[in-house]
N, C-alpha and C positions, 0 to 999 in steps of 0.2 A: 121500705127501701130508702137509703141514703138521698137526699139533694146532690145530684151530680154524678152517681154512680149507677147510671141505667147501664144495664150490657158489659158493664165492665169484666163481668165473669165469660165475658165473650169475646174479651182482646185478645190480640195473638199479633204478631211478630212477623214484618215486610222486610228482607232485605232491599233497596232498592238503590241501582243507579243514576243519578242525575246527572245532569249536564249544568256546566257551572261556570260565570267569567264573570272577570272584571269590569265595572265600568266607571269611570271611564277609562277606554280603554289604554293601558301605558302610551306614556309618550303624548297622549291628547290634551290638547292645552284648554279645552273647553267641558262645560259640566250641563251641555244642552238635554234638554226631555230624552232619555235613552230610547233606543230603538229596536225593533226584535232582530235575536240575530239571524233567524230563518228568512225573513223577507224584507226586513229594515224598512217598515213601517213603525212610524210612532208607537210605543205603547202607552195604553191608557192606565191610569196609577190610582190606585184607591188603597187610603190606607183604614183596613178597618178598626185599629183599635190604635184609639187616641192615646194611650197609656206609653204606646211604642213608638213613639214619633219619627225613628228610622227605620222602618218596615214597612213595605209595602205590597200589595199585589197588583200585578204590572200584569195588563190584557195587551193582546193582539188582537183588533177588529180584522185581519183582513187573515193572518193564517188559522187564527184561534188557539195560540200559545199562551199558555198560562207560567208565570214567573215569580217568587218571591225574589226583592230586593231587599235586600238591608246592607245598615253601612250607618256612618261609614267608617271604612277601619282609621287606621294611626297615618296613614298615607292618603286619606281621603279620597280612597277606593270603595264602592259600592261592589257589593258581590249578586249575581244576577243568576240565578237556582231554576231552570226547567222541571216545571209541575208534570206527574204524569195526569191522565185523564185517568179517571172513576174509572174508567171501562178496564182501561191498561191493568189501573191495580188488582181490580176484581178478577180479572183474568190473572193474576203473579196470584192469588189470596187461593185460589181452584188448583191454582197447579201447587200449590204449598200442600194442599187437603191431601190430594193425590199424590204427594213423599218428591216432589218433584224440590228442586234448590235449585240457587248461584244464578237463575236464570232473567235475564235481562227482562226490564219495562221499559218501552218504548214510551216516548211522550205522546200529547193529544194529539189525536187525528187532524191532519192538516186540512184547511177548508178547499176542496180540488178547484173553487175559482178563483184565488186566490191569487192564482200566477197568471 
């Protein structure tokens, strides 16, 4: 077997919804640490690959939202992308198996102490 090619005879195809905005946001005159938009707590930014140096994955400690950031555009706009959770997809991957389509993924499960 190839270097890099585990499983690949086992890919198959997610349609998926995300949720998506700019930041910052129009009109804002400042470029502070962004903040989640579900509960605007800081989000914490790790960018894993040094290769991309405008990309990032942006945490939420307090709801447990998952985020890519990249950017920035021509307008020095970051664009801010809602991750779904494992769980979410795995469950859109089941109902694919069983002829199901078009059907929405919810994002990660919010932490209920959150609020």
């Amino acid at each position: 077997m190839e270097p890099g090619r585990a499983g690949s005879e086992a890919r198959e195809s997610l349609t998926l919804e995300l949720k998506s905005l700019r930041w910052p946001s129009p009109g804002s005159e400042t470029m502070d640490q962004p903040s989640c938009p579900e509960c605007a707590s800081l989000l914490d930014l790790n960018q894993p690959d040094e290769e991309s140096p405008g990309e990032f994955l942006a945490i939420c400690s307090s709801c447990r939202l998952w985020y890519l950031l990249g950017g920035p555009s021509e307008e020095g706009e970051m664009l801010l992308l809602e991750l779904p959770s494992l769980a979410a997809v795995l469950k859109m991957a089941r109902g694919s198996e069983q002829g199901g389509s078009g059907r929405r993924v919810p994002g990660r499960a919010r932490n209920p102490r959150a609020r």
